[in-house]
Rosetta silent file (secondary structure, phi, psi, omega in degrees, C-alpha in Angstrom):
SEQUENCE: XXXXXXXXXXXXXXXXXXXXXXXXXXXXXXXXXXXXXXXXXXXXXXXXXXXXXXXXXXXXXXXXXXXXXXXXXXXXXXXXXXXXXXXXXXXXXXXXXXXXXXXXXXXXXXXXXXXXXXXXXXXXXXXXXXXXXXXXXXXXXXXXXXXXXXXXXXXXXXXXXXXXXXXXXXXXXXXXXXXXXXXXXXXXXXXXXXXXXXXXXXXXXXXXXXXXXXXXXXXXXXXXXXXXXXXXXXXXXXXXXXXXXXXXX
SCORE:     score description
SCORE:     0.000 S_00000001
   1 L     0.000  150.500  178.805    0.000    0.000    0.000 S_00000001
   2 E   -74.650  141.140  169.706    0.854    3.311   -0.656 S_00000001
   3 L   -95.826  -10.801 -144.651    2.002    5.655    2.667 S_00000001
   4 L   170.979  158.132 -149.452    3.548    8.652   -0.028 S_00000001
   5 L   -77.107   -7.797 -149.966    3.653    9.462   -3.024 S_00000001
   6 L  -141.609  -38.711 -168.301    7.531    8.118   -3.144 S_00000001
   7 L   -99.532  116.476  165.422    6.958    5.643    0.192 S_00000001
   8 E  -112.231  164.174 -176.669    5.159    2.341    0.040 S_00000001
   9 E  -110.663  124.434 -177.547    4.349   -0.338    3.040 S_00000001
  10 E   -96.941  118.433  148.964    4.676   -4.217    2.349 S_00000001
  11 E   -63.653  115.780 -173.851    2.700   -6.750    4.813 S_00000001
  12 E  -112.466   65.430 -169.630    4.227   -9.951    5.397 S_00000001
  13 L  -114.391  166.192 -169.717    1.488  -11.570    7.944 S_00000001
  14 L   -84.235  154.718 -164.043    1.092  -14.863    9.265 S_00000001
  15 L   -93.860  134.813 -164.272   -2.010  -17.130    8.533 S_00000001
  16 L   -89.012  123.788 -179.276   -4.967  -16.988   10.516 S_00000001
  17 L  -112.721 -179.514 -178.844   -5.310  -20.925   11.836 S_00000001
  18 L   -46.703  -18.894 -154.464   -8.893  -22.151   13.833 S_00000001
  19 L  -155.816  102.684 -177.999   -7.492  -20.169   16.963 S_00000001
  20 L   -82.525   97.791 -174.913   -6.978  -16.489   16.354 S_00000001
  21 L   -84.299  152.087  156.240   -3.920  -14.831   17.799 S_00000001
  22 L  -106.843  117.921 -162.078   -2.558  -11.268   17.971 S_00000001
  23 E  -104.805  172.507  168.183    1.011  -11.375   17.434 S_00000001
  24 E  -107.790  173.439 -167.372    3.385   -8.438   17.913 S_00000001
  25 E  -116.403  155.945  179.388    4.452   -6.337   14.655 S_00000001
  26 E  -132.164  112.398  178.679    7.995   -5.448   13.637 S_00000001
  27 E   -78.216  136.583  144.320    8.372   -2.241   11.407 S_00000001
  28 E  -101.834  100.559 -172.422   11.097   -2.764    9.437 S_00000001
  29 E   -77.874  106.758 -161.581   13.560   -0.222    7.737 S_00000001
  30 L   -95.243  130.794 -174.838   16.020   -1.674    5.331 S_00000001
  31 L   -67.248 -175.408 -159.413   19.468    0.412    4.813 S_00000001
  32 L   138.957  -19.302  160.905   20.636    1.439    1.088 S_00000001
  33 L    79.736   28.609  177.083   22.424    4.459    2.502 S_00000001
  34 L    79.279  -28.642 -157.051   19.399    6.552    1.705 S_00000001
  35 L   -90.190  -65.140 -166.293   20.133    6.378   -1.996 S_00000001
  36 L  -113.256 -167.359  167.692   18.225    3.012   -2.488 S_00000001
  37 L  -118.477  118.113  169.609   15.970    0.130   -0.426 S_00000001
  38 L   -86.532  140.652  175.826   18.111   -2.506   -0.047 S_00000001
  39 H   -78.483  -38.394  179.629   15.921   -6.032   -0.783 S_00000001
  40 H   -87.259   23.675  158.458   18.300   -8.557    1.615 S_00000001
  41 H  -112.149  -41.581  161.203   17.365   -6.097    4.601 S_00000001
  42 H   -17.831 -110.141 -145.824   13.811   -6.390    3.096 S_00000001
  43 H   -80.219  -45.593  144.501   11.715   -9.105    2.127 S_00000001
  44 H    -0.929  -55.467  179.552   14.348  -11.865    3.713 S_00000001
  45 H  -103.135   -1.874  173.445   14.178  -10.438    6.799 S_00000001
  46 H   -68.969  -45.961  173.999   10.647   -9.983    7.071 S_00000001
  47 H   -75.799  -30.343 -179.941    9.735  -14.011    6.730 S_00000001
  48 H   -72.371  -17.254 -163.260   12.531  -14.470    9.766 S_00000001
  49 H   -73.416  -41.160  170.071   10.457  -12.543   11.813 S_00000001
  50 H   -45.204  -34.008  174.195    7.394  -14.355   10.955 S_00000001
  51 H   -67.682  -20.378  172.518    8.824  -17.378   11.439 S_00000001
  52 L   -85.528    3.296 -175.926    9.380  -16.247   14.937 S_00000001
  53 L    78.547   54.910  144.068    5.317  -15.251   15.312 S_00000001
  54 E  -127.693  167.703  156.109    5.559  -11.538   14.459 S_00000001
  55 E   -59.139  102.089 -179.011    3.894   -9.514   12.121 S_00000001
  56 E   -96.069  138.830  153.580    6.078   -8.064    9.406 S_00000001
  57 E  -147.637  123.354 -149.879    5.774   -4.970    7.698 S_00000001
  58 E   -85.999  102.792  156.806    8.538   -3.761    5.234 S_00000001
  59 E   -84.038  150.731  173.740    8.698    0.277    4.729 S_00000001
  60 L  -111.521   56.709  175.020    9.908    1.246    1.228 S_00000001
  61 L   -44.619 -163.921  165.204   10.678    4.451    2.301 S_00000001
  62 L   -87.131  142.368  164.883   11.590    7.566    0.578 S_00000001
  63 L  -138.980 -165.127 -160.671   15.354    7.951   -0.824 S_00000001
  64 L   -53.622  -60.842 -125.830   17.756   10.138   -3.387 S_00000001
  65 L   -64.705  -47.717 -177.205   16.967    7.404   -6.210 S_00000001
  66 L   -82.470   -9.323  168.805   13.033    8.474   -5.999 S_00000001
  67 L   170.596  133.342 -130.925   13.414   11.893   -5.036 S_00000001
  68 L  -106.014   -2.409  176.562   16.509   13.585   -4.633 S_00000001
  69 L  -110.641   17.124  162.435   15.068   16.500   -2.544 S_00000001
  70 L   -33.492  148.415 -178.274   13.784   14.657   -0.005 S_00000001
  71 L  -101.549  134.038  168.022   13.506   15.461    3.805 S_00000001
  72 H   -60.978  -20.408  162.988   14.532   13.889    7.151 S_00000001
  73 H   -49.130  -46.100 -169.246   10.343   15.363    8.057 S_00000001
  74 H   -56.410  -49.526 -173.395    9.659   13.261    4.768 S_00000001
  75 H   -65.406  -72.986 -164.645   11.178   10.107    6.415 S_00000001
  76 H   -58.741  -39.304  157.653    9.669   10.265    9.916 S_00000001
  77 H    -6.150  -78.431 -175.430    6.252   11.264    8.350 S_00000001
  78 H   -48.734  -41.465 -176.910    6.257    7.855    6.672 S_00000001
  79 H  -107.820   13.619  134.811    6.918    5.755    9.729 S_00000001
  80 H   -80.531  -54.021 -176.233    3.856    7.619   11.594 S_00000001
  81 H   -51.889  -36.187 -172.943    1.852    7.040    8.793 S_00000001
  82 H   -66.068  -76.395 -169.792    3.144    3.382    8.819 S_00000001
  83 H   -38.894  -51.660 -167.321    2.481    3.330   12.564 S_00000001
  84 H   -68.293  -10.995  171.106   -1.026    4.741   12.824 S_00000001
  85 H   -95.633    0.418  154.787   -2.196    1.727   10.066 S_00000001
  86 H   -78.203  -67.192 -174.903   -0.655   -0.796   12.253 S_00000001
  87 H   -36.577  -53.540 -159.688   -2.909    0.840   15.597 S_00000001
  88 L   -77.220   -6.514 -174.314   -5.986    1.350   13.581 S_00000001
  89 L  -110.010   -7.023  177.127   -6.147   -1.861   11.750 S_00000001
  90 H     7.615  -86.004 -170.580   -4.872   -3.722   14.709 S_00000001
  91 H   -55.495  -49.356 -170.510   -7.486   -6.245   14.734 S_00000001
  92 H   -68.621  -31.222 -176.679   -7.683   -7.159   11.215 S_00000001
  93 H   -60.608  -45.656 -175.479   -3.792   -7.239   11.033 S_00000001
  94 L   107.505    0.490 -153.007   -3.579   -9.708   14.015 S_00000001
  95 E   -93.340  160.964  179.945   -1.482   -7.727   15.842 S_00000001
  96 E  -106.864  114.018  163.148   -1.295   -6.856   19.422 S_00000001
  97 E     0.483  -79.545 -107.060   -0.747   -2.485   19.847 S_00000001
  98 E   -78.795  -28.350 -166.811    0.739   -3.098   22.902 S_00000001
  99 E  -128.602   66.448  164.166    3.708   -4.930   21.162 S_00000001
 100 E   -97.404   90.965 -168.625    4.858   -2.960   18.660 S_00000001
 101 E   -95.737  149.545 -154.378    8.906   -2.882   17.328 S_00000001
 102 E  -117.656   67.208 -152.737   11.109   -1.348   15.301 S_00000001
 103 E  -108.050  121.138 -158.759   14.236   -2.880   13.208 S_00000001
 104 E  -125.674  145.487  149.497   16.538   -0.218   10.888 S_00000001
 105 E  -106.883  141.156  104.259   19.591   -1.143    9.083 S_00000001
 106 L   117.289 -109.415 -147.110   22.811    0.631    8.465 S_00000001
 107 L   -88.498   -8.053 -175.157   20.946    4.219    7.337 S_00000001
 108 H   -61.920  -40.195 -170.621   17.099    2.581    7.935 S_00000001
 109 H   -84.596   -0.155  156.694   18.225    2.122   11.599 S_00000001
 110 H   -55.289  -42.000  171.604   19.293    5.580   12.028 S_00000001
 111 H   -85.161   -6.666  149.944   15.775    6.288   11.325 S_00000001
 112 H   -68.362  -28.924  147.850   14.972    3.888   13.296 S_00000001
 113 H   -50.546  -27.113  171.284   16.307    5.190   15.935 S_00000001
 114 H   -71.019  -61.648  168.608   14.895    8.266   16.002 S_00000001
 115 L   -63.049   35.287 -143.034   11.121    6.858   15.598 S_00000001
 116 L  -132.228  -44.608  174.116   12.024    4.776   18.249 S_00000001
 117 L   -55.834  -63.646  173.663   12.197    8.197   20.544 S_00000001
 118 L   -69.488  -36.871 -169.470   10.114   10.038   19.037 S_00000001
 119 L   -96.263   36.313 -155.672    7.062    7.920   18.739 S_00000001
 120 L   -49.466  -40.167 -164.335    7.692    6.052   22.181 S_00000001
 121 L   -80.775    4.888  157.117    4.070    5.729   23.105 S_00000001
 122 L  -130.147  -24.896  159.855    3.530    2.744   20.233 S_00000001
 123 L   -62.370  141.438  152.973    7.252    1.332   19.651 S_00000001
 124 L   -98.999  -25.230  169.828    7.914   -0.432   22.595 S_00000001
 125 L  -110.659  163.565  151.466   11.279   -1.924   21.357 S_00000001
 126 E  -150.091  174.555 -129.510   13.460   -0.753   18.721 S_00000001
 127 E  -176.007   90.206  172.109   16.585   -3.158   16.719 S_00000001
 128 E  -105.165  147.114  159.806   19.506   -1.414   15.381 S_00000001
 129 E  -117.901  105.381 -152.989   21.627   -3.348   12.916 S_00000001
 130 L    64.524   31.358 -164.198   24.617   -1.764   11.919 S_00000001
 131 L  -104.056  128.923  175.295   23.625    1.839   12.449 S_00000001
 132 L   -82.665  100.700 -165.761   24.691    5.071   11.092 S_00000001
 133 L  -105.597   -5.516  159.613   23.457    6.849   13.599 S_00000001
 134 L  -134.375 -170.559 -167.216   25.556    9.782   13.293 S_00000001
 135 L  -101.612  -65.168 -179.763   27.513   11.879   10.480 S_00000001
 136 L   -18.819  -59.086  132.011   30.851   12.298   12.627 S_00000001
 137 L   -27.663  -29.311 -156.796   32.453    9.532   11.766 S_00000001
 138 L  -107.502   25.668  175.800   31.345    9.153    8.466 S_00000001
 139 L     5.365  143.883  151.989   33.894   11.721    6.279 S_00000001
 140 L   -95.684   -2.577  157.266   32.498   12.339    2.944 S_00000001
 141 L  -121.282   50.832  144.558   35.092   11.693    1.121 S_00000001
 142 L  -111.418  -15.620  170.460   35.247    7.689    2.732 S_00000001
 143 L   -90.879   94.493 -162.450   32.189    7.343    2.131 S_00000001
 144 H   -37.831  -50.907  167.602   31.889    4.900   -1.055 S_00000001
 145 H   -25.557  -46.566 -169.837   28.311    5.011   -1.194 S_00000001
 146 H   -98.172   15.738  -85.345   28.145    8.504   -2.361 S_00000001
 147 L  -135.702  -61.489 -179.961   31.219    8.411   -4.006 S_00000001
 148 L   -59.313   -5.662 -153.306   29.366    8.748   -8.213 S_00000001
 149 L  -114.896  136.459 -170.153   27.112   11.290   -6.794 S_00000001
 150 L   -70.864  177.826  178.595   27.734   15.276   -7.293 S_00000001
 151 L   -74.201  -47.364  169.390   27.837   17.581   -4.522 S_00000001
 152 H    -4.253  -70.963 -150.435   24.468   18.619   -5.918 S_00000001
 153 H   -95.446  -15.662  175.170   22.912   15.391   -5.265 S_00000001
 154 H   -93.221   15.625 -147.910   24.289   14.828   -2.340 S_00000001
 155 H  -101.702  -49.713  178.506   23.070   17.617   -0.628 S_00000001
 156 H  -101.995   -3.405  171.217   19.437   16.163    0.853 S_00000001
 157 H   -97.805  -37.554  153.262   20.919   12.587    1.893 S_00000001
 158 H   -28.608  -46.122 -172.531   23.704   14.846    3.825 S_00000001
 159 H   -85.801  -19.304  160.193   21.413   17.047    5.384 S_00000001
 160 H   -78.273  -15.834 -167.341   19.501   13.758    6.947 S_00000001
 161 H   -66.102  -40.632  165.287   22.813   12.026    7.673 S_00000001
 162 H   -15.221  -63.086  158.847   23.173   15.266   10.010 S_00000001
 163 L   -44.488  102.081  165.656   20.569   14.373   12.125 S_00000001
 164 L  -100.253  105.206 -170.100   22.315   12.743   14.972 S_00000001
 165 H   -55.326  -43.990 -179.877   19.813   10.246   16.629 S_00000001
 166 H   -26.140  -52.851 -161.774   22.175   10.819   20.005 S_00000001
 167 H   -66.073  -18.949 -152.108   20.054   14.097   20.232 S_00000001
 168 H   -85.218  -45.520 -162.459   16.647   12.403   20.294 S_00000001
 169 L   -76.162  128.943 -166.871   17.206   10.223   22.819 S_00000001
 170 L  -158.496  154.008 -179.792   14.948   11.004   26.344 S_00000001
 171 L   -19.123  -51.350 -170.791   13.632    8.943   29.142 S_00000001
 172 L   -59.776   -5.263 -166.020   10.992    7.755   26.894 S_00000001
 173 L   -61.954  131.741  151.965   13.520    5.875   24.241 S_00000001
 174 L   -68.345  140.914  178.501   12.643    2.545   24.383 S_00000001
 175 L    -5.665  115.032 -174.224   14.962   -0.815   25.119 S_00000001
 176 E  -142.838  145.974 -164.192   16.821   -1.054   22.251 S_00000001
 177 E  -104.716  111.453 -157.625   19.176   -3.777   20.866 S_00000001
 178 E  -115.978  111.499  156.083   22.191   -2.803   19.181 S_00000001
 179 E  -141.942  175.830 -162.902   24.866   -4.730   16.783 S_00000001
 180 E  -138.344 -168.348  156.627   27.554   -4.185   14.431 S_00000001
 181 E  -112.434  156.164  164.598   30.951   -5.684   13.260 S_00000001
 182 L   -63.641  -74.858 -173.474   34.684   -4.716   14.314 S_00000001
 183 L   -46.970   -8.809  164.103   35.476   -5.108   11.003 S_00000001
 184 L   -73.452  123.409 -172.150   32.880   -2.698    9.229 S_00000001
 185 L   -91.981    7.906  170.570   34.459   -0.419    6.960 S_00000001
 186 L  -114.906  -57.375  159.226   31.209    2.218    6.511 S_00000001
 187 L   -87.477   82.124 -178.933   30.361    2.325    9.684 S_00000001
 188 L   -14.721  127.615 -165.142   32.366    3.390   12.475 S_00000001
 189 L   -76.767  -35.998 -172.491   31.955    1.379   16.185 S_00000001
 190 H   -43.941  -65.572 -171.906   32.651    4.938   17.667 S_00000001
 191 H   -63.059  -10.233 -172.331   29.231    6.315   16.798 S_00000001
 192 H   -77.958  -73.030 -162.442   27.784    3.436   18.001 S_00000001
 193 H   -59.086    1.234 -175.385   29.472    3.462   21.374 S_00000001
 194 H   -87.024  -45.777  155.559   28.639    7.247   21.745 S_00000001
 195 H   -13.245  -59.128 -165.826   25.240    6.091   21.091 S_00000001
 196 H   -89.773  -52.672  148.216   24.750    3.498   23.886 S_00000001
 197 H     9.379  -86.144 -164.387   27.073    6.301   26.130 S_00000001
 198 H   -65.851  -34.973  149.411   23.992    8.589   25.832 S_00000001
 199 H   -51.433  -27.445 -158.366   21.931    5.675   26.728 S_00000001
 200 H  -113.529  -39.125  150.238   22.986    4.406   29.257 S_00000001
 201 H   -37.906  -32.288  170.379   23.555    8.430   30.906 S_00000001
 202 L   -54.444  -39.346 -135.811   19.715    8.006   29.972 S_00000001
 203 L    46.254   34.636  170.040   18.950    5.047   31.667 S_00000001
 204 L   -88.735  103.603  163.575   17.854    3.321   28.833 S_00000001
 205 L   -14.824  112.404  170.586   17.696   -0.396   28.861 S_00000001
 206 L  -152.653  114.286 -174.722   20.456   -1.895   26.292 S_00000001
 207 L   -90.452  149.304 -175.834   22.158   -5.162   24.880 S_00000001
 208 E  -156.825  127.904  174.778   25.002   -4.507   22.371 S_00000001
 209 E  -133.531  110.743  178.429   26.845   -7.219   20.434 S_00000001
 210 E  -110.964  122.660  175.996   30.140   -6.516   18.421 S_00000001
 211 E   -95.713  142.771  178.741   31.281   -9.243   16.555 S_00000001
 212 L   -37.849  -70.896  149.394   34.733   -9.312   15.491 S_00000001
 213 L   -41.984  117.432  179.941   34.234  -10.240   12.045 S_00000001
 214 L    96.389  156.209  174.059   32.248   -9.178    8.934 S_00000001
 215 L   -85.020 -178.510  153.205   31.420   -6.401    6.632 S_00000001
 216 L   -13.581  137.669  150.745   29.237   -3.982    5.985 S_00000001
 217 L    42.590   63.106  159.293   25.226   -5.178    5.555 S_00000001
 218 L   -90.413   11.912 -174.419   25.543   -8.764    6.199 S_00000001
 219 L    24.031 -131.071 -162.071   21.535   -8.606    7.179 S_00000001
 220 L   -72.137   22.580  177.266   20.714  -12.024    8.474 S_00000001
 221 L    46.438    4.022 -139.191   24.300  -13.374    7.559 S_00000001
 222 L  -132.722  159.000  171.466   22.941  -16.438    6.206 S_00000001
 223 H   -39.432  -36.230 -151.552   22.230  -17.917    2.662 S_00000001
 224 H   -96.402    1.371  154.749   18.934  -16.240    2.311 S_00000001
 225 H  -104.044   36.546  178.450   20.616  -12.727    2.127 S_00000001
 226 L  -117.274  128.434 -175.337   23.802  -13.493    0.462 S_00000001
 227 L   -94.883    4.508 -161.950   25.371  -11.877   -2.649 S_00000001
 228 L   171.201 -176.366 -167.262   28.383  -13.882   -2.247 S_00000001
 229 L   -84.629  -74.134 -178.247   30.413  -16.012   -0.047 S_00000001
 230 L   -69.283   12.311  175.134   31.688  -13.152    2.639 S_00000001
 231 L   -97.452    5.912  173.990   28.112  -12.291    3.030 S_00000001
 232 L   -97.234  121.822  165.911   27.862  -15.793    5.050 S_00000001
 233 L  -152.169  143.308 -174.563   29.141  -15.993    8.528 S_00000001
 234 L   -76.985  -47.652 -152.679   27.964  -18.361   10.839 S_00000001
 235 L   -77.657  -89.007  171.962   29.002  -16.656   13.785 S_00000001
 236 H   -58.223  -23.422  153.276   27.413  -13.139   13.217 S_00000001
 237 H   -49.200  -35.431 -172.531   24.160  -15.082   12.110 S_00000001
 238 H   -80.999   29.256  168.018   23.449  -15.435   15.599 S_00000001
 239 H   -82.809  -28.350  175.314   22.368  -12.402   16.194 S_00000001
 240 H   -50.122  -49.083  168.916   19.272  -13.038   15.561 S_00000001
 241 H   -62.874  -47.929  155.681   19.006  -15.547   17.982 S_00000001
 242 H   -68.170  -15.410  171.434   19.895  -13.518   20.516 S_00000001
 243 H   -78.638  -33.793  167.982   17.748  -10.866   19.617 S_00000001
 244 H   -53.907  -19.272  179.666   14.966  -13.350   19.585 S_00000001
 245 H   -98.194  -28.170  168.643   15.514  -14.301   23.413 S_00000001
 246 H   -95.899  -15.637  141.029   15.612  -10.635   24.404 S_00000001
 247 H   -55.915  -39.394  161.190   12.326   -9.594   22.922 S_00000001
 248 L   -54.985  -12.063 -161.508   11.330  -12.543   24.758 S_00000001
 249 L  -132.647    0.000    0.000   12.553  -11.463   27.805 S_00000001
């Protein structure tokens, strides 16, 4: 469905058996570095959730590639609108309110972080993976992503990159679950750890797991998100699993 004229929302829900449950929902924001939607943060990761009894739903947010003057207002917009059509449709949706989460990757989980703050009174969790959650770190001329792209065009994914989710962050942020790699060469562990810093100064509930190993956007780690051979690691798959035991708990 559409949320914007540039932003659409995917549902990925689980089949209504003889004995009707309300599951909790997981928004999910897939990284692309603003420019694109990456698809192995996507559809991939949407079916693991399910498999674990949540509701997925997949924003296709706005980026450069679809409109190059886009807004970080443009962005959070989209993941209210996404929220209020999880609340109001609750019931047909399956879903339980009450248990509503939040998963961003690399630049998705920046914004995930942020709606994670801001909209406190319906996320209850939020799930960063890999996240550039600040600019500081992030030079512009190391960063490969942007690398074909003019200053011109680079001009409205800069001014969201800006936006440091550190600032955001208030009693209300919910629990939030954070991991990366040592070994990631786009995003710097620094902003991360300034990140949890400010959380934790916060009192905000937080698990953080840095694995040694792996690159950049290794989503689920696993065959069904792999472009290649170093996008498999056994090791850093298991994040999942642990994230699955700490929503649980």
């Amino acid at each position: 469905m559409q949320i914007s004229e540039t932003a659409s929302l995917t549902n990925y829900l689980l089949p209504v058996y003889q004995r009707k449950v309300n599951h909790p929902a997981i928004i999910i924001l897939p990284g692309g570095s603003y420019t694109f939607i990456s698809q192995r943060e996507s559809y991939p990761v949407a079916v693991a959730f399910n498999a674990i009894g949540m509701q997925s739903f997949v924003l296709d947010y706005t980026t450069w590639e679809k409109n190059h003057q886009f807004t970080f207002q443009m962005l959070v917009n989209e993941v209210k609108k996404t929220i209020d059509y999880i609340v109001d449709n609750a019931e047909v949706l399956r879903v339980d309110p009450e248990q509503i989460y939040i998963i961003g990757f690399s630049a998705g989980a920046h914004l995930a972080a942020i709606s994670g703050s801001l909209f406190y009174r319906y996320i209850k969790r939020v799930i960063l993976a890999y996240p550039a959650l600040t600019s500081k770190y992030l030079p512009e001329d190391k960063n490969v992503f942007y690398s074909k792209l003019s200053i011109e065009d680079k001009t409205s994914i800069f001014n969201i990159l800006s936006v440091d989710a550190s600032d955001y962050i208030s009693k209300n942020t919910p629990p939030t679950f954070i991991w990366s790699t040592y070994e990631d060469q786009i995003v710097d562990v620094q902003g991360i750890l300034d990140y949890i810093r400010r959380l934790n100064h916060t009192k905000i509930a937080c698990e953080f797991h840095l694995f040694e190993k792996g690159q950049h956007g290794l989503s689920l780690a696993n065959e069904s998100t792999a472009m290649g051979k170093d996008d498999i690691d056994d090791h850093v798959a298991k994040w999942f699993f642990l994230l699955k035991e700490w929503l649980k708990n």
